[in-house]
C-alpha positions as CSV (number, residue, x, y, z in Angstrom):
1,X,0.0,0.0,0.0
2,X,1.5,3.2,-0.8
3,X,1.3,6.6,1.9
4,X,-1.3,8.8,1.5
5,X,-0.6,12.5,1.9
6,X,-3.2,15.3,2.4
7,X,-2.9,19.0,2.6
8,X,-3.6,22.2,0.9
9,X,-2.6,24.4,-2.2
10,X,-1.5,27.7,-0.1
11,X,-1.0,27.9,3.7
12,X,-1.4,31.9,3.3
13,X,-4.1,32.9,0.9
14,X,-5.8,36.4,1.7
15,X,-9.1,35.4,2.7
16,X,-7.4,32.4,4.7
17,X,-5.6,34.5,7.0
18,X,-8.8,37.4,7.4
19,X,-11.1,34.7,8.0
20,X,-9.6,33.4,11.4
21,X,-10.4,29.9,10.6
22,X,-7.7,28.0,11.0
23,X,-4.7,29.7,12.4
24,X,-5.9,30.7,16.5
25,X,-4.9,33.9,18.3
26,X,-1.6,35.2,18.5
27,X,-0.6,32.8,15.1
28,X,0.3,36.0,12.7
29,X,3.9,36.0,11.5
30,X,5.1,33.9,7.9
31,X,7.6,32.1,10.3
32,X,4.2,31.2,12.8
33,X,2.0,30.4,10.4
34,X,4.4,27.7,8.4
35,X,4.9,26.2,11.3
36,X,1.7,25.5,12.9
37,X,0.0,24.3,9.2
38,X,3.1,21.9,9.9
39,X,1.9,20.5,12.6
40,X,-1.4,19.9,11.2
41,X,0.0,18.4,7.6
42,X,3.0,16.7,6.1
43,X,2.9,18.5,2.5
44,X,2.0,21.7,1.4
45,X,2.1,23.1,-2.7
46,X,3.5,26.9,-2.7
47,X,1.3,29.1,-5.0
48,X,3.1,32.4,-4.9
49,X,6.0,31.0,-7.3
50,X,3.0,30.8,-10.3
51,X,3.8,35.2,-9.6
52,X,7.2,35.4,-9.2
53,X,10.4,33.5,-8.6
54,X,11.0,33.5,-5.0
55,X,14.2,34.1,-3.4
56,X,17.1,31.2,-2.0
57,X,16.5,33.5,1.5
58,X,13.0,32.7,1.4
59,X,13.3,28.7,0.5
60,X,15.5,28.3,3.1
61,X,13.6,29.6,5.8
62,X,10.8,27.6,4.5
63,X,13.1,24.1,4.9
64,X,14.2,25.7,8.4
65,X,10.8,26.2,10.0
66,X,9.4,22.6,9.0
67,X,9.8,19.3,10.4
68,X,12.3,16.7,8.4
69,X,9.4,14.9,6.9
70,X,7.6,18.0,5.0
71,X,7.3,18.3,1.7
72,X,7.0,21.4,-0.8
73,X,6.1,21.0,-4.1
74,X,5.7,24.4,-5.7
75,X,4.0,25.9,-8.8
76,X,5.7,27.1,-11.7
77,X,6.6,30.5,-12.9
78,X,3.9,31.3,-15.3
79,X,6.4,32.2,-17.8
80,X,7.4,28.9,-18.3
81,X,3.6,28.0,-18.8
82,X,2.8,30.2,-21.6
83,X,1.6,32.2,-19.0
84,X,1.4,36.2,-19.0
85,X,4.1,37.6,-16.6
86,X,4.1,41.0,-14.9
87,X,8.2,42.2,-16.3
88,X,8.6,43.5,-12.8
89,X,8.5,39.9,-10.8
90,X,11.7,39.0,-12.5
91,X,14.7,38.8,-10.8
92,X,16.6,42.2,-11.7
93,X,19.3,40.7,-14.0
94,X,16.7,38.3,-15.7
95,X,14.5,41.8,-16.4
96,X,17.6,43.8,-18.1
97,X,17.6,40.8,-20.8
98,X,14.0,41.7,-22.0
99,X,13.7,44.4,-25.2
100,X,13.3,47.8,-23.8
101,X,9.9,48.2,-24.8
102,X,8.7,45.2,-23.3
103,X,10.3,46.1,-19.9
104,X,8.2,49.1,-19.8
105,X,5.0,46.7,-20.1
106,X,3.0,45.0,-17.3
107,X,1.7,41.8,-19.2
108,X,4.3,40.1,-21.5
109,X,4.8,37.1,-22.9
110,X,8.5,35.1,-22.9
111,X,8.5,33.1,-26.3
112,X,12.6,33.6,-26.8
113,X,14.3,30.1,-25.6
114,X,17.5,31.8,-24.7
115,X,15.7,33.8,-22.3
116,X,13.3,31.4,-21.4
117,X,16.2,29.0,-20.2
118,X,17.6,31.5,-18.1
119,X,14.0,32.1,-16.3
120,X,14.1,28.3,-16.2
121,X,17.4,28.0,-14.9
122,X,16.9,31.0,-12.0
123,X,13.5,29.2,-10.7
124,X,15.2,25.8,-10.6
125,X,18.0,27.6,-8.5
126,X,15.9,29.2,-5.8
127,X,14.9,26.2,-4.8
128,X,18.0,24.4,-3.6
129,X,17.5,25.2,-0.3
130,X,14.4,22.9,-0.3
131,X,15.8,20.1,-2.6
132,X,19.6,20.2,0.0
133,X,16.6,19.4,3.0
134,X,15.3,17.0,0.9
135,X,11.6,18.5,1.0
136,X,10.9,19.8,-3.0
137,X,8.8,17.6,-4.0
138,X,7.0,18.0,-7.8
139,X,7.2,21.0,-9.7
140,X,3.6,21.6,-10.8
141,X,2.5,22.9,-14.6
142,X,-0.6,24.2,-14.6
143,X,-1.0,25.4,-18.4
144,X,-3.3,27.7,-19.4
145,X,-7.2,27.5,-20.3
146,X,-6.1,28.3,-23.6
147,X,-3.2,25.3,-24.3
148,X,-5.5,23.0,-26.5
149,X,-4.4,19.7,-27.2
150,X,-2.3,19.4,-30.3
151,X,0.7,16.8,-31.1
152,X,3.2,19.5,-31.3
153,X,2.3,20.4,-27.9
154,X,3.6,17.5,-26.6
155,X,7.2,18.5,-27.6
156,X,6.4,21.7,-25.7
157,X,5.4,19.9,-22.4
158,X,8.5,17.9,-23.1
159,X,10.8,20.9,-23.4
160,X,9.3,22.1,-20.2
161,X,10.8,18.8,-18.3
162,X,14.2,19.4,-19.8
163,X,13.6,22.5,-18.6
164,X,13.6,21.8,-15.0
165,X,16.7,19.0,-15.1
166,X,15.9,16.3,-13.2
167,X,13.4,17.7,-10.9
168,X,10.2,15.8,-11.2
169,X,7.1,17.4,-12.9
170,X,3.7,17.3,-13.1
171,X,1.2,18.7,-15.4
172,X,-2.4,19.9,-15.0
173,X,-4.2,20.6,-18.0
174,X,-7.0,23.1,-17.9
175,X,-8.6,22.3,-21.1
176,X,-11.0,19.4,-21.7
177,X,-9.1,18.6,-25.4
178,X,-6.5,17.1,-23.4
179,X,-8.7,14.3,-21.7
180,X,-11.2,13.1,-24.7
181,X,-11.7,9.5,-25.4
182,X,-9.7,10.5,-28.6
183,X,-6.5,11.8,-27.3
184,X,-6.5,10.8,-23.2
185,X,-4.5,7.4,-24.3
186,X,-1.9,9.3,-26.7
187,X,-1.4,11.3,-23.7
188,X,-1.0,9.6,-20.8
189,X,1.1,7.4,-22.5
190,X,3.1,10.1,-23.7
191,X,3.5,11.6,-19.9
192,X,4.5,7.3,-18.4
193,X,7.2,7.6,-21.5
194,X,8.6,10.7,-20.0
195,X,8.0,10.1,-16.4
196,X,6.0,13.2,-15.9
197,X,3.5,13.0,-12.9
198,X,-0.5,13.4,-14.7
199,X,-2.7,15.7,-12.3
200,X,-6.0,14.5,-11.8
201,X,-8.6,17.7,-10.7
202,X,-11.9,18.0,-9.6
203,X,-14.1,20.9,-10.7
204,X,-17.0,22.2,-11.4
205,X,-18.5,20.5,-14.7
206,X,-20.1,22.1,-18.3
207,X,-20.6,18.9,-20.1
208,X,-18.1,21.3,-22.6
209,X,-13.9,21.4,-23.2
210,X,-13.9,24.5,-20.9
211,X,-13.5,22.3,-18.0
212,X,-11.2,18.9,-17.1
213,X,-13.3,15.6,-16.2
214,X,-12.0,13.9,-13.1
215,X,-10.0,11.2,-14.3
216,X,-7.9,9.4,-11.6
217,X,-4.7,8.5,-13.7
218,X,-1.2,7.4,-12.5
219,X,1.3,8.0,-15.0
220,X,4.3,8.2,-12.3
221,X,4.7,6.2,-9.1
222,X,2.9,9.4,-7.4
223,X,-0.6,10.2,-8.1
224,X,-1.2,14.1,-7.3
225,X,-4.3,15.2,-6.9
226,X,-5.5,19.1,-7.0
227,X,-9.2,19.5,-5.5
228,X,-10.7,23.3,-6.7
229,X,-14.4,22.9,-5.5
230,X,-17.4,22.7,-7.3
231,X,-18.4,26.2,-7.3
232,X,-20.7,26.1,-10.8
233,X,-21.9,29.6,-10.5
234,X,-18.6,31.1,-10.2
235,X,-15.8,28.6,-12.0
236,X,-16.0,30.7,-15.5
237,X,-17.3,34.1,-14.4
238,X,-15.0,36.5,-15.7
239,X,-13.6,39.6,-13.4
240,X,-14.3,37.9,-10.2
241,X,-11.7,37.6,-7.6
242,X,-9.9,34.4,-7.9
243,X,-10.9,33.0,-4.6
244,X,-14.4,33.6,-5.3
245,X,-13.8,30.4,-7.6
246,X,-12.8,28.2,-5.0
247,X,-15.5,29.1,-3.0
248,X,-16.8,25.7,-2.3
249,X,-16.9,23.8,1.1
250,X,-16.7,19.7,0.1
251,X,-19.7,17.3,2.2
252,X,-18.6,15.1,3.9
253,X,-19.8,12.5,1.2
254,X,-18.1,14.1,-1.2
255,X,-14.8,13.6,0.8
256,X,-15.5,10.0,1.6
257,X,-15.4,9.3,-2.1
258,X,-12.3,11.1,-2.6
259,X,-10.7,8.9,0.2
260,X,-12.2,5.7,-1.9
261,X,-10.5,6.7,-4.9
262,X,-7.1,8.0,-3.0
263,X,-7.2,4.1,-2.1
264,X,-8.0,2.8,-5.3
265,X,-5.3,4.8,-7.1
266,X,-2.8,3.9,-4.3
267,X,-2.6,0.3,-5.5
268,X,-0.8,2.0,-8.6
269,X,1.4,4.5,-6.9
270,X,3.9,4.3,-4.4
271,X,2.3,8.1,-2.6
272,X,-0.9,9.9,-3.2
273,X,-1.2,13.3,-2.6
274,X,-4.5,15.0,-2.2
275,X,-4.0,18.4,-2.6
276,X,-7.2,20.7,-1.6
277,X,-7.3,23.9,-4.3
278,X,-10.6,25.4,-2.4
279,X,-9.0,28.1,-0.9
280,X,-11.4,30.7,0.2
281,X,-11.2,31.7,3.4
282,X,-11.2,28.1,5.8
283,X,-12.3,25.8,3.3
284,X,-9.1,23.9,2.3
285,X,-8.6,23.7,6.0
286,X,-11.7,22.0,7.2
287,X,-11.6,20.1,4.7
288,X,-8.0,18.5,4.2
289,X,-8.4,18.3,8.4
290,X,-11.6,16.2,7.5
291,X,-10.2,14.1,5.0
292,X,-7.0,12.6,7.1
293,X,-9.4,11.7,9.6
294,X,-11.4,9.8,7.1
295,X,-8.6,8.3,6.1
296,X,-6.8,7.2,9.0
């Protein structure tokens, strides 16, 4: 039987920390914080590096103020998704490589491989400090709504691997394209070949290609799942505040079957990680609390 890991997708979204849910009283620095959702879970996946490469400083007081057995694994830059980037999150010397007008810009787009390489290469090294304490654990692609399936795409996921070295990868694909009846087989056999790490999701359903179906697939020996909610009414509004999204508490029932499929998948996969996306205020919380109980 493999282990079965639970915990969340941030550990200090906004509305988290204003809704005084789950950290008590007197809980209110970053060093506080870390620690006390580390004596609550085992893994955590770090959101903020989707914005902006973090700094080697700030990774290593994240392996300092958890216990040996925690694990990070941490979002990509969105730069190396395809992603629109803000010129100003780049490191300084990354930022003077751009052309001057694009520097002057708030949304760009890095297409140039040089320069993507070198954004590849600074990401990979902030986070030595985590892989020297032996906690990085995947490095998580989340592509954009717009990345539609097409063969020469899989040469692009490809590229993004040899991008990171050998640091193990996952990818979440956020359109439906991706996961037909037509292409799913092409695909995950493509991801086994490469030993990338499939994420399976859970979200609100269309019936349409705007959203993933919840396939539980194993292409790696880990199986990583990302939980968003079900939040129907708000999942494709546009110019709402992200979190609004993941406003969705899970039922109890609903968790019960996630903890039935965590074991079914576990008889292909040496861990399982159940990672819960819904963060809106406590909701990740209660429910990855709710779910290791269910499990255990």
């Amino acid at each position: 039987m493999s282990i079965i890991h639970v915990g969340t997708c941030s550990w200090a979204e906004k509305s988290l920390i204003e809704s005084g849910e789950f950290y008590p009283k007197g809980v209110s620095s970053a060093e506080d914080r870390l620690k006390y959702y580390a004596s609550h879970f085992d893994t955590v996946e770090v959101d903020s590096t989707y914005y902006a490469i973090p700094a080697s400083h700030t990774t290593e007081l994240w392996a300092e103020r958890t216990p040996g057995n925690f694990l990070f694994h941490v979002k990509v830059y969105g730069a190396l998704t395809g992603h629109g980037i803000d010129p100003r999150t780049l490191p300084k010397d990354l930022r003077e490589l751009l052309p001057a007008a694009d520097k002057e810009k708030r949304n760009i787009y890095i297409k140039e491989p040089e320069l993507l390489k070198a954004v590849a290469d600074a990401f990979v090294t902030s986070l030595s400090p985590l892989r020297a304490a032996g906690k990085l654990g995947l490095i998580v692609f989340q592509f954009p709504p717009w990345f539609w399936y097409k063969a020469a795409d899989l040469d692009f996921i490809h590229k993004c691997r040899e991008l990171m070295g050998d640091l193990p990868i996952a990818v979440e694909f956020r359109h439906g394209s991706w996961l037909t009846e037509r292409h799913r087989g092409v695909v995950l056999k493509f991801l086994r070949d490469n030993g990338i790490t499939y994420v399976t999701v859970d979200e609100p359903q269309y019936g349409t290609l705007a959203t993933i179906p919840f396939l539980p697939e194993v292409t790696t020996d880990i199986a990583y799942f990302r939980l968003h909610g079900r939040n129907r009414e708000a999942w494709l509004k546009k110019r709402v505040e992200t979190s609004e999204r993941y406003d969705y508490l899970y039922s109890t029932g609903e968790l019960k079957d996630f903890a039935v499929t965590a074991k079914k998948v576990s008889s292909k996969a040496k861990t399982v990680f159940m990672m819960f996306n819904n963060c809106r205020a406590g909701h990740a919380m209660k429910n990855a609390l709710e779910l290791l109980k269910i499990i255990t």
